[in-house]
Every structure is written in C-alpha cells, then in structure tokens.
C-alpha positions as CSV (number, residue, x, y, z in Angstrom):
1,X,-57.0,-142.5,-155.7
2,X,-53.6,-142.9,-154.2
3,X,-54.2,-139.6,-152.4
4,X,-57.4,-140.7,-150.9
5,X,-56.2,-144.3,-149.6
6,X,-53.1,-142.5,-148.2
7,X,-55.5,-140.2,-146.2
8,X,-57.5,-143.0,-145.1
9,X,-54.8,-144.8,-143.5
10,X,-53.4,-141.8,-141.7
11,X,-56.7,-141.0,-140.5
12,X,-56.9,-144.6,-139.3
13,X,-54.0,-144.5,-137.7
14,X,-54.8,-141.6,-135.8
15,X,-57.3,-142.8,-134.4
16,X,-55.4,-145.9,-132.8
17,X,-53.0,-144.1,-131.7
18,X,-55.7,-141.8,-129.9
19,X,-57.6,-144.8,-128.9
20,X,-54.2,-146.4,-127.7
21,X,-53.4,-143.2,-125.4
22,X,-57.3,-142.8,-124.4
23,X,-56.9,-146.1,-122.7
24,X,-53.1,-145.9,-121.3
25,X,-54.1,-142.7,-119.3
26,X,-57.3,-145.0,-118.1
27,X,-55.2,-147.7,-117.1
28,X,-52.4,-145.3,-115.5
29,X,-55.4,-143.4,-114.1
30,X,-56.9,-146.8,-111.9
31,X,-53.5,-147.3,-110.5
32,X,-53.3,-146.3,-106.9
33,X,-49.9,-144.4,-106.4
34,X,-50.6,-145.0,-103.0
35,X,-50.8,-148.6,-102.5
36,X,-48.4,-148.8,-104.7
37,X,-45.4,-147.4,-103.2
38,X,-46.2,-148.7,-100.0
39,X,-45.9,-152.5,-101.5
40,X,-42.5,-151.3,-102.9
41,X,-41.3,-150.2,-99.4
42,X,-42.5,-152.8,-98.1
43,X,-41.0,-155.5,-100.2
44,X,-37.6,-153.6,-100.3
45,X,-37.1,-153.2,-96.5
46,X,-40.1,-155.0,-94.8
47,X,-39.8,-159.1,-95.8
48,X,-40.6,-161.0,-93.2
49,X,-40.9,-159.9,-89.4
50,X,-36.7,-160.0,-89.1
51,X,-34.2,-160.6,-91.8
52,X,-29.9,-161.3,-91.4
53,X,-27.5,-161.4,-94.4
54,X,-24.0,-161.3,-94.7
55,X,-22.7,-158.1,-97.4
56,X,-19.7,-157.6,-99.1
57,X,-19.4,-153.9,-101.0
58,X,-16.5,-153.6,-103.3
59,X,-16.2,-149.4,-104.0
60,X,-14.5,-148.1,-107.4
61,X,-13.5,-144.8,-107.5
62,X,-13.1,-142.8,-110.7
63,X,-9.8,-144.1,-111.7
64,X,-10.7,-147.7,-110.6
65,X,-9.1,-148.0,-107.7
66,X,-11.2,-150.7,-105.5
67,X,-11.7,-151.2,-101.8
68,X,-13.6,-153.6,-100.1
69,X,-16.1,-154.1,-97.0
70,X,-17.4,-157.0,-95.6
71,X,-20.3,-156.5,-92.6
72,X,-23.5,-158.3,-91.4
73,X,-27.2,-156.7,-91.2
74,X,-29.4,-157.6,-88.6
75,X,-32.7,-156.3,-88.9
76,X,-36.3,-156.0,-86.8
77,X,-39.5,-154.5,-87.7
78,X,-42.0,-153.0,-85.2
79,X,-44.4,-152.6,-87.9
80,X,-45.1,-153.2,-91.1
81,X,-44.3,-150.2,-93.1
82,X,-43.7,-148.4,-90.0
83,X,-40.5,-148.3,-86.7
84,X,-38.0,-150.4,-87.7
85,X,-34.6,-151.4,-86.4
86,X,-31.6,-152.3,-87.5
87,X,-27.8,-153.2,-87.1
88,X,-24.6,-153.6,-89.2
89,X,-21.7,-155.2,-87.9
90,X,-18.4,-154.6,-89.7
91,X,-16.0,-157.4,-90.1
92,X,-13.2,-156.4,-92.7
93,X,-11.1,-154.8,-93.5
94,X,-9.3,-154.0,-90.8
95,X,-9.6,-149.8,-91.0
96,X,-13.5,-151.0,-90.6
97,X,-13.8,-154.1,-88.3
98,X,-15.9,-154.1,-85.1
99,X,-17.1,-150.5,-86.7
100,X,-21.0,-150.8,-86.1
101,X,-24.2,-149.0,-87.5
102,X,-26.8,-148.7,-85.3
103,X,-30.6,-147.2,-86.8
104,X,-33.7,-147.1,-85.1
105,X,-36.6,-145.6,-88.2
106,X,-39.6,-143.7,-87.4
107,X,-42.9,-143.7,-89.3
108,X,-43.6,-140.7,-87.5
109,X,-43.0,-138.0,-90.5
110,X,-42.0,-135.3,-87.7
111,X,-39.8,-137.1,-85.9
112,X,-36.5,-138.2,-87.5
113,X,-35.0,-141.5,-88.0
114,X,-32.1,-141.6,-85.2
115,X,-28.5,-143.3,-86.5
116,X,-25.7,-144.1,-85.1
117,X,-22.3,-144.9,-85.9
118,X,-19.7,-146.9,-83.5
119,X,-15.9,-146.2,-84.0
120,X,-13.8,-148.2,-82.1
121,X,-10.8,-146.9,-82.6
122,X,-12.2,-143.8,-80.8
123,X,-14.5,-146.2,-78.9
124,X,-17.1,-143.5,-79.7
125,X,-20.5,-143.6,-80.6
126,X,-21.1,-141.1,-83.5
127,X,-24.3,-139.9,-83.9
128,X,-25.3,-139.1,-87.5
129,X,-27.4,-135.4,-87.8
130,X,-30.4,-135.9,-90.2
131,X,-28.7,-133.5,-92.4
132,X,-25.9,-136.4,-92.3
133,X,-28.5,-139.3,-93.9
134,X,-27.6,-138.0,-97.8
135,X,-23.7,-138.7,-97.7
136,X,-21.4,-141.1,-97.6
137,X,-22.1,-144.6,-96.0
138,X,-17.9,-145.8,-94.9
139,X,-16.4,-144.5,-97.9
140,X,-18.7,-146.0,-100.0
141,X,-21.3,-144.4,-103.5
142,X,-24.5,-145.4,-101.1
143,X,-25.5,-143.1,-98.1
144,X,-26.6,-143.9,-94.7
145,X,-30.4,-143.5,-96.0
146,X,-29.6,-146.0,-99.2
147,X,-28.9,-148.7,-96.7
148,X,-32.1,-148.1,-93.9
149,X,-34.1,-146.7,-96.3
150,X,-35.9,-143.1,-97.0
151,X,-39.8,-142.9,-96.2
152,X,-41.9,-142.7,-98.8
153,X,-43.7,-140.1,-96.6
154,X,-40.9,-138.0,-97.1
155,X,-41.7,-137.6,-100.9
156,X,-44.8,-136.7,-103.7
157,X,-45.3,-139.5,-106.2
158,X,-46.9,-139.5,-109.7
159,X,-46.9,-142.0,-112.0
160,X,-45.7,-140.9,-115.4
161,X,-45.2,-144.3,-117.1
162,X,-46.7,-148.1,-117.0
163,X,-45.1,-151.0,-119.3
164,X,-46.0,-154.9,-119.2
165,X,-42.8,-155.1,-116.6
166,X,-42.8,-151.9,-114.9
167,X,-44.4,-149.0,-112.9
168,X,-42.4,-145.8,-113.8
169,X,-43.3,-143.3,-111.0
170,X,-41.3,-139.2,-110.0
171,X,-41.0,-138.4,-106.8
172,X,-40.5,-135.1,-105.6
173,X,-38.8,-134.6,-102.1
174,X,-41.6,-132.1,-99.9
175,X,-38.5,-131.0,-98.2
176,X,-36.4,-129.7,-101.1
177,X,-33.7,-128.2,-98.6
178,X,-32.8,-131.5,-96.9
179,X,-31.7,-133.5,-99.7
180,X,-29.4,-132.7,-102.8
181,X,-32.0,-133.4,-105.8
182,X,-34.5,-132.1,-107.3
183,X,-35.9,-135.3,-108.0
184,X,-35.9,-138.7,-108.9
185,X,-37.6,-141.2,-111.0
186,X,-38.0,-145.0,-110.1
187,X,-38.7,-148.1,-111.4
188,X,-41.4,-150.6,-109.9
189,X,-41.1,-154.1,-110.8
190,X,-44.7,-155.3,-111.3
191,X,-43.6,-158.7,-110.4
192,X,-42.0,-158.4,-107.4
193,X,-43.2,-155.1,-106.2
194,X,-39.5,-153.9,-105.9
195,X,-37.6,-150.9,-107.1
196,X,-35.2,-152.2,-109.4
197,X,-34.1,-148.6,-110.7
198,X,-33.9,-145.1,-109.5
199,X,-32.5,-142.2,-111.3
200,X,-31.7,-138.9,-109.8
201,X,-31.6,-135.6,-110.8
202,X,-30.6,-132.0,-110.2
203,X,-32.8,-128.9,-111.0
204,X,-31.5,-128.5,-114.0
205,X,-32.7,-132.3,-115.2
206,X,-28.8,-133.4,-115.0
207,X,-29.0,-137.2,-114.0
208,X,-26.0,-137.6,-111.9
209,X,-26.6,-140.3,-109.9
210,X,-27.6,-143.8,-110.4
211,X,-29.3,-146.9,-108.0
212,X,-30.0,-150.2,-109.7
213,X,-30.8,-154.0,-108.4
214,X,-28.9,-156.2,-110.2
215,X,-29.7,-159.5,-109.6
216,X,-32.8,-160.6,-107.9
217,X,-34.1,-164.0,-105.8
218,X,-36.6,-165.9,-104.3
219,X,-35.7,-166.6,-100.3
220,X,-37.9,-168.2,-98.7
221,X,-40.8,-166.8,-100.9
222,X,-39.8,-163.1,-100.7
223,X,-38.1,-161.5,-103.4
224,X,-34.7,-160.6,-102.5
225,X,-31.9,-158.3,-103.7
226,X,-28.8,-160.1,-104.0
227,X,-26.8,-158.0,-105.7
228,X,-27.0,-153.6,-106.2
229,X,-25.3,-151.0,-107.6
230,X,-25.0,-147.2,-106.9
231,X,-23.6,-145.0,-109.2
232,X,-22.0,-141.6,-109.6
233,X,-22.7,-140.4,-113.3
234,X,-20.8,-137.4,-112.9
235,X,-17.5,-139.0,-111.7
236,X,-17.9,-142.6,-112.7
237,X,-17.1,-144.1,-109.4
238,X,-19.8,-147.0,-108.2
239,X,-20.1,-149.3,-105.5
240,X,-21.6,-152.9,-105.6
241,X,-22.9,-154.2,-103.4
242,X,-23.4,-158.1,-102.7
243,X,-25.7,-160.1,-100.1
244,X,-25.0,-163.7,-99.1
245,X,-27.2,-165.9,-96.0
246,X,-30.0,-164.1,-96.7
247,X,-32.8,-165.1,-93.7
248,X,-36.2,-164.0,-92.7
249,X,-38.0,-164.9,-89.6
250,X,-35.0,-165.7,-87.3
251,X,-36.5,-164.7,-84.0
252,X,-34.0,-161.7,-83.2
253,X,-34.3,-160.6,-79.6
254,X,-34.9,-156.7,-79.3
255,X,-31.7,-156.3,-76.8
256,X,-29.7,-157.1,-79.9
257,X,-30.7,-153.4,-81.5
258,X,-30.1,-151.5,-78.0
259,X,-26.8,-149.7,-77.7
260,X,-25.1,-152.4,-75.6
261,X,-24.4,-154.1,-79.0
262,X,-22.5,-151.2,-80.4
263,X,-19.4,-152.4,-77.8
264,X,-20.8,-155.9,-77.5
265,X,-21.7,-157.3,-80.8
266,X,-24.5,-160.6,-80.6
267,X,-21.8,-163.2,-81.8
268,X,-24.6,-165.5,-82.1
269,X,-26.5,-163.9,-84.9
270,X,-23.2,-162.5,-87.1
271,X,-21.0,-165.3,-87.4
C-alpha cells in the first residue's frame, strides 16, 4: 500500500514539475528579446534627452593598493537608442586633471563609434582605434566601452532565464575577433529595466570578469546608477565607481561635445 501511495506522489509530482516547466518555457517564450534589450539600453545610457553627474572611481589593484579619479560626464543624445554624445572632464588627481574624453556613438552597425582622448601634458588629442574600446579606461578595471556603452547591435541575445526580479539573457558578440570573450550573461532588472549584472566569460566557460550596479535611485523619475563595480575575477583587482549631481534635461548646447572643448572645457556645466 505504501508502495502504491509512494508511486502516486512521485507520479504527481512529476507532473507539476512538467506542468511547472510547460508554462516557464511559455512565459520565457512571449518575452520579446528584442524590446527588451532595447529598454535596457535605453534606461542605462538613454534617460532623459541630456544628463550631467559628477564621478568619483577609486581603483584596487590585486594587492589593494587604491588610486583615485574624480571627473564630470556631460552627456547628449541625438536619438533615442541611437547617435549619442558625450564628454568627461577630469578634475583630480593631478597625473589626470584637465585630461578629457571625448565620444561621439553611432547606431550605424558599420560605422564605428569615434573616441577620443585629450592629454594635456602632451596637449594631444589621442584617438582611441576600435580595437582600443575593450581596454583600460585611465588605469582603471572598466574600458572605454563600459563607460559610453557597447551596442546591443553588436551582439545575439537569448534569454535563458526569467525570475519574479529578473530577465537573465547570453549574448554572444557577432564579431568574435573584436572583443576578448566568448560571451556574457546579464542580468535585467524587471523593475527598472536596467542591467544590474553582467558576467563574462572565456571560451572555455572561465568567468573572469565581473560588472555589477550597486546601488540604484530614482532622479527625477529615471532610475539611476549611483554606485558600480567592475571586477577582475582572475586577479582580484576592482574599481568602484560613484556618481553624485546626477541631472537630466539640462539643456546642453551641442558646441559643448565639439573638439574645441577638449582644450577649452564648458566651465559652466562642470563646476
């Protein structure tokens, strides 16, 4: 008898557990990937029709040494999801100050984003190749691409996971040969529509390297990053990365993204 009523509850099991899965793939299977990523991007690099905040990074190496950089972001879209530009205005410390980072972004997927990089020391203006957008932004664990942002055109996304909280989706770079992973995996918040987690990974399914929002807030009813955190998994070094005076809507003039800024900084919008 016990045999039988064992039996019965396995079966019955079974068959919520199938049931269970039958309508997670259903759900997973209505959710356009699409839309989906483009909210992301949009909500990570596109609030508002202008943004400023002020940023302080504090870099840890591997045996916990620490440096610090302070700098101010200006940013301007064109469109929605689409040409962007932007500017960041090193203040401190002093190896770094006046130092400016100049990017215009492209929607176009065959034309590539153009960045620049102002050293006064040199008082030259550094251009940075596309093969340059994967390494290191001023010493720092993000690159030049963490901070403007990579396309999502640039990369193949599935969704391999939903939660109450969360979209789990792996992208796969089309262009293998231009960066250094294989791929990644990121985390969506359903909330807030932003990616509060990405982990990437070699070829060989190592993950070696880590980038995570911290702490999240409202500003002026978009959802902002205030704090974030790269991290190197195979070394153990990590930057974080701060953001204070967070505004949207300003009313930035274009002339303050044109190269005249690089020598000339707008006082007016980074003090």
């Amino acid at each position: 008898m016990k045999l039988i009523q064992f039996a019965k509850t396995t079966l019955a099991a079974t068959i919520m557990a199938a049931t269970s899965l039958t309508i997670m793939s259903s759900a997973m299977a209505e959710v356009d990937v699409n839309q989906l990523i483009k909210q992301a991007e949009k909500a990570a690099y596109y609030a508002g029709e202008d943004g400023r905040s002020d940023a302080r990074m504090m870099i840890v190496d591997s045996q916990g040494r620490k440096q610090l950089r302070q700098f101010t972001i200006l940013r301007k879209d064109v469109e929605d999801n689409g040409d962007q530009k932007m500017m960041v205005f090193f203040s401190r410390p002093t190896d770094v100050k006046d130092t400016v980072f100049r990017v215009e972004k492209h929607a176009d997927t065959n034309v590539d984003d153009d960045r620049w990089l102002y050293l006064p020391a040199l008082d030259l203006v550094k251009r940075i190749s596309a093969g340059d957008k994967r390494t290191s932004f001023v010493g720092s664990h993000f690159f030049y691409e963490d901070v403007s942002g990579r396309a999502v055109s640039q990369d193949d996304f599935s969704l391999v996971e939903e939660n109450a909280e969360r979209y789990v989706l792996k992208a796969v770079p089309k262009d293998p040969g231009s960066v250094e992973f294989a791929y990644y995996v990121v985390e969506i918040d359903k909330a807030t529509s932003l990616p509060v987690l990405i982990n990437f990974y070699k070829s060989d399914d190592t993950n070696y390297r880590r980038v995570e929002s911290v702490e999240v807030s409202d500003v002026q009813g978009f959802p902002t990053v205030l704090r974030s955190k790269v991290s190197d998994l195979t070394n153990g070094g990590y930057t974080l990365m701060e953001f204070r005076g967070s505004e949207y809507n300003i009313g930035l003039p274009d002339d303050v993204f044109t190269e005249r800024s690089l020598r000339s900084p707008p006082v007016k919008w980074i003090k």
